[in-house]
ROSE-4610 file (N, C-alpha, C; in Angstrom, 1 decimal, always signed):
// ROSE-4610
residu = [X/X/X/X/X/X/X/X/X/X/X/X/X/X/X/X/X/X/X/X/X/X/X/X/X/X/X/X/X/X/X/X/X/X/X/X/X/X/X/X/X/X/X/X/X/X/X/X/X/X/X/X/X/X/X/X/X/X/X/X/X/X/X/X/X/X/X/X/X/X/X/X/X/X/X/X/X/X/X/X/X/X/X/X/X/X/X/X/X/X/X/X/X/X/X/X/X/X/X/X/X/X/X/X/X/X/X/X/X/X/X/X/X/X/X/X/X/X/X/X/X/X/X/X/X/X/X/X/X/X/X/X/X/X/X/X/X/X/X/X/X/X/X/X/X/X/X/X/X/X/X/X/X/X/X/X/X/X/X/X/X/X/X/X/X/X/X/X/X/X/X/X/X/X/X/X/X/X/X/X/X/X/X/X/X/X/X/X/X/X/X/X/X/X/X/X/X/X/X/X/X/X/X/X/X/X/X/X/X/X/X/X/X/X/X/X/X/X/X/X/X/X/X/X/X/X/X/X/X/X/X/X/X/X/X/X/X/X/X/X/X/X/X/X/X/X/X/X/X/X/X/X/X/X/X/X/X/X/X/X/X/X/X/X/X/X/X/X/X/X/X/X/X/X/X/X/X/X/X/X/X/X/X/X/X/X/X/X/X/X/X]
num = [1/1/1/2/2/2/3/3/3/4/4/4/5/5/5/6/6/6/7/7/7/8/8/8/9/9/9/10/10/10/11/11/11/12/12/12/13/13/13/14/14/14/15/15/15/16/16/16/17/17/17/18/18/18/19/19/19/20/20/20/21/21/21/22/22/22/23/23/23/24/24/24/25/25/25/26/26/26/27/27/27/28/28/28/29/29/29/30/30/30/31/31/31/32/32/32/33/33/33/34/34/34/35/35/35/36/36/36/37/37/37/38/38/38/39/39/39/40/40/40/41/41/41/42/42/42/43/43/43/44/44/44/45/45/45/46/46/46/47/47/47/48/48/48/49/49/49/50/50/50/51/51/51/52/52/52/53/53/53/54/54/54/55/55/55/56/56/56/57/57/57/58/58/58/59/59/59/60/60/60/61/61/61/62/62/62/63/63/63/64/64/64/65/65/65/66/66/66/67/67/67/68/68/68/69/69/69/70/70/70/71/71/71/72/72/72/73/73/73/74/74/74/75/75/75/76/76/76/77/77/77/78/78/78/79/79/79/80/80/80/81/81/81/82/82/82/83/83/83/84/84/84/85/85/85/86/86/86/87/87/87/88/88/88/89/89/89/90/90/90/91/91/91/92/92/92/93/93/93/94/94/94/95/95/95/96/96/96/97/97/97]
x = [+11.2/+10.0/+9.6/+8.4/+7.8/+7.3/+7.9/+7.1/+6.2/+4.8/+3.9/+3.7/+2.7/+2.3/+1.7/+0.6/+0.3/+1.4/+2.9/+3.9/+4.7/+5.3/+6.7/+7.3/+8.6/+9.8/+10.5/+10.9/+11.8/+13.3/+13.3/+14.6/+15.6/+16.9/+17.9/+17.8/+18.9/+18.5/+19.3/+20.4/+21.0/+20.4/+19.6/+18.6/+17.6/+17.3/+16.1/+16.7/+18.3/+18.5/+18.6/+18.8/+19.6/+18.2/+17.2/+16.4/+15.2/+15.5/+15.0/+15.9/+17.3/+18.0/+17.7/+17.4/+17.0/+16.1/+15.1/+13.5/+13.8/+14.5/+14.9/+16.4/+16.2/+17.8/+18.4/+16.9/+17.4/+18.0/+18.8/+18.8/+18.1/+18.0/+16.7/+17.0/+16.7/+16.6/+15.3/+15.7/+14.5/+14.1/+15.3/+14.5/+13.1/+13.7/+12.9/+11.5/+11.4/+10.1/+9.7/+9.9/+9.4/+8.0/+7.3/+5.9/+5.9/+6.8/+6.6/+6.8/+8.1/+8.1/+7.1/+6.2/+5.0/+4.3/+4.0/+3.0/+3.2/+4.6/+4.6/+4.6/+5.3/+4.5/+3.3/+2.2/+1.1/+0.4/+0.5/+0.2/+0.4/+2.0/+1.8/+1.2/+0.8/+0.5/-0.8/-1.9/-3.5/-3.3/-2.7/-2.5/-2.2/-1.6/-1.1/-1.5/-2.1/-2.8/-4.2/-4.9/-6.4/-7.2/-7.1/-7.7/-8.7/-9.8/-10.9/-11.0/-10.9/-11.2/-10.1/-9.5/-8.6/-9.3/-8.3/-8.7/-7.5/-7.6/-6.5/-6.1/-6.7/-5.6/-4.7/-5.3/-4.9/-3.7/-3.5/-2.7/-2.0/-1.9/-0.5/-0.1/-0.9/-0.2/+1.1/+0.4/+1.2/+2.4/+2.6/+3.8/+4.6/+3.5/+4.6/+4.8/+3.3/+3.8/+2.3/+2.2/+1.0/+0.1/-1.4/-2.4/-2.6/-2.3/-2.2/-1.3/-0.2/+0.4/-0.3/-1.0/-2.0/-3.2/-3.8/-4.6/-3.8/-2.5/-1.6/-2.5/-2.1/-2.1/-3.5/-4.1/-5.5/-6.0/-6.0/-6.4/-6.0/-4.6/-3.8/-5.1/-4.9/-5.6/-7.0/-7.7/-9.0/-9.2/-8.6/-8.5/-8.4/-7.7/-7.5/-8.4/-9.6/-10.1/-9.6/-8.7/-8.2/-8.7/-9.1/-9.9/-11.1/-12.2/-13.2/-13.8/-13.6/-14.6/-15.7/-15.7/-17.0/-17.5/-16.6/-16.6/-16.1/-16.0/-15.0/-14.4/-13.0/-11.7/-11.7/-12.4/-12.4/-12.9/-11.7/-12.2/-12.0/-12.2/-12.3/-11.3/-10.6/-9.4/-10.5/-10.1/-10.6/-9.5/-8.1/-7.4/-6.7/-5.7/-5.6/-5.9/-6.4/-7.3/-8.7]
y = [+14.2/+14.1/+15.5/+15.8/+17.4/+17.4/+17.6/+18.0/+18.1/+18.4/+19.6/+19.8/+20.1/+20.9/+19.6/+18.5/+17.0/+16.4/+16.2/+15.2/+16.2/+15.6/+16.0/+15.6/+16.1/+16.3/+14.6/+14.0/+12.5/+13.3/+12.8/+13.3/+11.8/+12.1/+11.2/+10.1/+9.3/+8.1/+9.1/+9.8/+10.4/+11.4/+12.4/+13.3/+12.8/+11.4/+10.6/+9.9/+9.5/+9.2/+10.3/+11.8/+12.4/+12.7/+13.1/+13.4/+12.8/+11.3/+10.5/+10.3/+10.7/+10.1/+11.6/+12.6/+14.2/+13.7/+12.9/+12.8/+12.6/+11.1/+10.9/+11.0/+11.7/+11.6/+10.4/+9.4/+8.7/+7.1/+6.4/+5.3/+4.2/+4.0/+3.1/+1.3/+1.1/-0.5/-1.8/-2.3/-3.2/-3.9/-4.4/-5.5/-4.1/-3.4/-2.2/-1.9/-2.4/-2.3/-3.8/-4.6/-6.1/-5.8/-7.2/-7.3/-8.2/-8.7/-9.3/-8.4/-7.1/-7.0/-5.6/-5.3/-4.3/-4.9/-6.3/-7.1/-7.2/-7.0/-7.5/-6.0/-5.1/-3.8/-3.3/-3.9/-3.6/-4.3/-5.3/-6.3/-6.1/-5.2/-5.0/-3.7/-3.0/-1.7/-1.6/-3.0/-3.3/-4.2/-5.1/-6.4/-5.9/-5.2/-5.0/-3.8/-3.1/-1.6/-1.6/-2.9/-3.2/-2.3/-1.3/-0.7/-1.8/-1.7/-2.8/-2.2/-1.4/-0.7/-0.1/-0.2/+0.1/+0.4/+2.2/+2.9/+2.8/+2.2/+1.8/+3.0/+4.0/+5.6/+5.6/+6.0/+6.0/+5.1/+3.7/+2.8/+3.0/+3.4/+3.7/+4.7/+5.7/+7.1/+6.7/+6.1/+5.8/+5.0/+4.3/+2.6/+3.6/+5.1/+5.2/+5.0/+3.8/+3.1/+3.4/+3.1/+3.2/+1.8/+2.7/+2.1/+0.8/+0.5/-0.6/-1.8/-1.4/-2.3/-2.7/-1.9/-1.9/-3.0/-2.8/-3.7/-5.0/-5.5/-6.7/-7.3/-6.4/-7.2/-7.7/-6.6/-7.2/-8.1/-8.1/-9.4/-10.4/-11.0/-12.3/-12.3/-11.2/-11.0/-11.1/-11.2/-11.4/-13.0/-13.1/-14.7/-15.6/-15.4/-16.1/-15.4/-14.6/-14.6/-13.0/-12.8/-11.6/-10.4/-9.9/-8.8/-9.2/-8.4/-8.6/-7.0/-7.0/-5.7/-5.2/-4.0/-3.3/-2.0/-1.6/-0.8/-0.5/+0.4/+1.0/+1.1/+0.7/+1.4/+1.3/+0.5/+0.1/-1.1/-1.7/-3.2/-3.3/-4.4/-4.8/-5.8/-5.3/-6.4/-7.5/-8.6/-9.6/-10.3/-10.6/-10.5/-12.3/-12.5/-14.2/-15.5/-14.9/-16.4/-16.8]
z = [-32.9/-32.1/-31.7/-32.1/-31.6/-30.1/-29.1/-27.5/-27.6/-27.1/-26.7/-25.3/-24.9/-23.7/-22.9/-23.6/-23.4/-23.2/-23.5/-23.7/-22.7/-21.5/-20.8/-21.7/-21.6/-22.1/-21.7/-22.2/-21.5/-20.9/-20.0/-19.0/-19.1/-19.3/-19.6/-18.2/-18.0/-17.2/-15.9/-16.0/-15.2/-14.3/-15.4/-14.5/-13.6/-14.2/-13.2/-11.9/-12.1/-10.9/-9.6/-10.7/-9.6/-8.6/-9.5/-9.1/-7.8/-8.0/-7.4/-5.9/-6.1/-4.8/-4.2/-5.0/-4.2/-3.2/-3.6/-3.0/-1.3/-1.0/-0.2/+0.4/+1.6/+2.7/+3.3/+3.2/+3.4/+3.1/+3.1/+2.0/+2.4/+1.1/+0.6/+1.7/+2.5/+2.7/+2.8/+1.8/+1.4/+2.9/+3.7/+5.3/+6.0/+6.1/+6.6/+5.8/+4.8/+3.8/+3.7/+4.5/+4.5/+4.9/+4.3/+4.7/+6.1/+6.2/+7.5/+8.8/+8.5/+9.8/+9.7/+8.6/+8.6/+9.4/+9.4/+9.9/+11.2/+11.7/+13.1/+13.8/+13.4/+14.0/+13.8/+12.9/+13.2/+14.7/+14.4/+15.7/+16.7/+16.7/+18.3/+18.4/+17.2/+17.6/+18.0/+17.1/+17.5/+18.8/+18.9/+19.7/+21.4/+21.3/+22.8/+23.6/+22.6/+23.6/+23.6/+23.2/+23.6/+22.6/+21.7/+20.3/+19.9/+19.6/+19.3/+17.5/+17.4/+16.3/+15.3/+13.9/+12.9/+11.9/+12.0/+10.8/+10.0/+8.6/+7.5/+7.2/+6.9/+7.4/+8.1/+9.5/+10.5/+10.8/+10.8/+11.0/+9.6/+8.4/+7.2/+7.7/+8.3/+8.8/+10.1/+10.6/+11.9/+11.2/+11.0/+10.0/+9.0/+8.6/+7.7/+6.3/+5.8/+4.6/+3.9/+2.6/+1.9/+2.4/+1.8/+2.4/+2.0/+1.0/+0.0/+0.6/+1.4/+2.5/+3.4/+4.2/+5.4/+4.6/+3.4/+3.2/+3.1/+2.9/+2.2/+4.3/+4.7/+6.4/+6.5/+6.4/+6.9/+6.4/+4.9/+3.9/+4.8/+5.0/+5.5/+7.2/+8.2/+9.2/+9.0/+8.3/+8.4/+7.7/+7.1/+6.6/+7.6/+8.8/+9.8/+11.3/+10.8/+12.0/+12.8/+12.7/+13.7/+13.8/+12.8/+12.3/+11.4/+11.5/+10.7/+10.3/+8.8/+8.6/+9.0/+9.4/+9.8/+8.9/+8.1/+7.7/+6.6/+5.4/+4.3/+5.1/+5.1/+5.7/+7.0/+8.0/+9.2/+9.4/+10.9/+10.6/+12.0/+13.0/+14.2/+14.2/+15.7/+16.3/+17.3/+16.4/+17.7/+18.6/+18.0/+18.5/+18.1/+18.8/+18.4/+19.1/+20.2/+21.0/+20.4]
């Protein structure tokens, strides 16, 4: 197989692990990457300090997690009323009463 300058090189299975446990210090735990308990520290983070307004930036910056998670929440939360879009990338807490 000829490399070029378009094609990286394929790195064995070994080099990819080593490289990947480089990335993080810390170990990997899937409960801590749940969508449920993303969803329950978002809530209290909109829910309990009166914020009328969520920036999906802003709230993955803060969690921690990609923004792509932050949409998993809001989809389920706006389905049910709690939030409503106002915006690209911003949406309104109405809250759950």
């Amino acid at each position: 197989m000829i490399n070029s300058a378009s094609q990286p090189a394929l790195r064995s299975g070994d080099e990819e692990r080593r490289s990947s446990s480089q990335r993080s210090l810390e170990p990997y735990n899937r409960k801590d990457k749940s969508l449920g308990l993303l969803c329950e520290n978002f809530v209290n983070m909109y829910g309990n300090n009166g914020e009328s307004e969520i920036c999906l930036d802003a709230a993955a910056s803060r969690l921690g997690v990609e923004r792509r998670r932050i949409y998993d929440i809001v989809n389920v939360l706006e389905s049910v009323g709690i939030v409503v879009r106002k915006a690209k990338n911003r949406y309104t807490w109405y809250g759950k009463s």
